[in-house]
N, C-alpha and C positions, 0 to 999 in steps of 0.2 A: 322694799319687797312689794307691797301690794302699793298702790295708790288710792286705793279706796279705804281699806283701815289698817288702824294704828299697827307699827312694825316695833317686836323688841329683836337685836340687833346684838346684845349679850348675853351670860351667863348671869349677874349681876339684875340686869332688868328684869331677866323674866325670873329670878328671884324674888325682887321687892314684888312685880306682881302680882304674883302667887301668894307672897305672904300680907299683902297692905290690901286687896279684894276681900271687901267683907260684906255680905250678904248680898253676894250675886253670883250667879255662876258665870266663873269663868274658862273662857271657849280659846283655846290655842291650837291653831291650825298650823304644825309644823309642814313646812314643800320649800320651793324653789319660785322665785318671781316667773321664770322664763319655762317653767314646765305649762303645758296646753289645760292638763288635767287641774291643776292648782289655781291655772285662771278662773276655770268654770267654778271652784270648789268658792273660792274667794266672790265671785260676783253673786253666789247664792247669798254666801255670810254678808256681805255690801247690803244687798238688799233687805235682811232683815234686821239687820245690826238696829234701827231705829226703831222698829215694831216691838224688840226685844229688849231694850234698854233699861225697863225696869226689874228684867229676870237677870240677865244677861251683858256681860261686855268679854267682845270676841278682838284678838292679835292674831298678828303673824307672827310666824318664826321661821328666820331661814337655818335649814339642818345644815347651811356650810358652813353660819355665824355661828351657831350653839352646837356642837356634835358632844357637851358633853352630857344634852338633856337626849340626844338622837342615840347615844348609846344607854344613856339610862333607860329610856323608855323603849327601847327596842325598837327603834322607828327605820325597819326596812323597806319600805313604800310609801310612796308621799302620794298624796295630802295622807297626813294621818290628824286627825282633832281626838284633841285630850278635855278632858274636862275636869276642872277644880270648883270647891265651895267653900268659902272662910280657910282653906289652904289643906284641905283635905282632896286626895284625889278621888275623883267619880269615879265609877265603874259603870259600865251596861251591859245588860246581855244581851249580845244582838244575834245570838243564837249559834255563832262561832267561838273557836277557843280562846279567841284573847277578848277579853272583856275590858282590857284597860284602854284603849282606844277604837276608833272609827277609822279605818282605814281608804279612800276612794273616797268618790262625791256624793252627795246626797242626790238623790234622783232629782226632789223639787223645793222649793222654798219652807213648804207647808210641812217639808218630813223633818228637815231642822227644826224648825219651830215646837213641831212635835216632839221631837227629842229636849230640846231646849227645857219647856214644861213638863216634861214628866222629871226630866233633871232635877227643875228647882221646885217643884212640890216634893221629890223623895226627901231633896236635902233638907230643906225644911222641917221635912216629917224628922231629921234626922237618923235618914240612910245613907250609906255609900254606895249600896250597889244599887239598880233598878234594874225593871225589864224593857227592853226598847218596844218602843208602841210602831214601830216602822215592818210591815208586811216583809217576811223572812227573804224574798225573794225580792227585795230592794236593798238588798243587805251583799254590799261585795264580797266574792267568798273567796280565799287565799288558802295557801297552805303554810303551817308553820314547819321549818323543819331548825330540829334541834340539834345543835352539835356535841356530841359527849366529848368532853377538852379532859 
């Protein structure tokens, strides 16, 4: 997937993952190697993956390897970043309806990072949700729509 950081490629990996990460928040950038948007989203995480190493260790995941964590988590847009802590999922509110992930790129280096920290001080505090400290209007806005089945 990427060649800058670590690729989980199963259902299986990004299981142990999620369950064997212990006191770091963990950062899963579900997309596509060959999408434009995923590169840029990936070459932010590249860059701060080692500034962040002591909060933080950040994966890929391709939604065509794992579709059955892309239909779990509702991932209709890619990059979408999830984020986990000792195997609890994070939540944010980034001032949109879905709070369970980040959908699009971060503007800049500095807005992940931002997120990143406020991540692993709530979790620590032992919260699941926080509130994103990233300016509401750097925050990609979509629409959800539901289908009554």
């Amino acid at each position: 997937m990427s060649v800058l950081l670590p690729t989980l490629s199963s259902k299986q990996e990004v299981d142990s993952v999620i369950l064997n990460t212990e006191d770091l928040l963990l950062v899963l950038r579900f997309g596509r190697a060959s999408d434009i948007t995923c590169m840029q989203q990936d070459d932010i995480l590249a860059k701060t993956a080692e500034q962040l190493r002591k909060m933080a260790v950040i994966y890929c995941v391709s939604v065509d390897e794992v579709p059955v964590y892309v239909q779990y988590f509702d991932i209709t847009l890619i990059p979408a970043t999830i984020f986990f802590f000792n195997g609890q999922h994070m939540k944010v509110d980034w001032g949109t309806p879905d709070h369970t992930k980040f959908i699009g790129n971060f503007k800049t280096k500095q807005d992940f990072i931002d997120v990143v920290e406020v991540l692993y001080r709530g979790a620590m505090k032992g919260k699941v949700m926080v509130t994103s400290p990233l300016d509401p209007r750097d925050v990609p806005k979509y629409e959800l729509i539901y289908k009554n089945i």
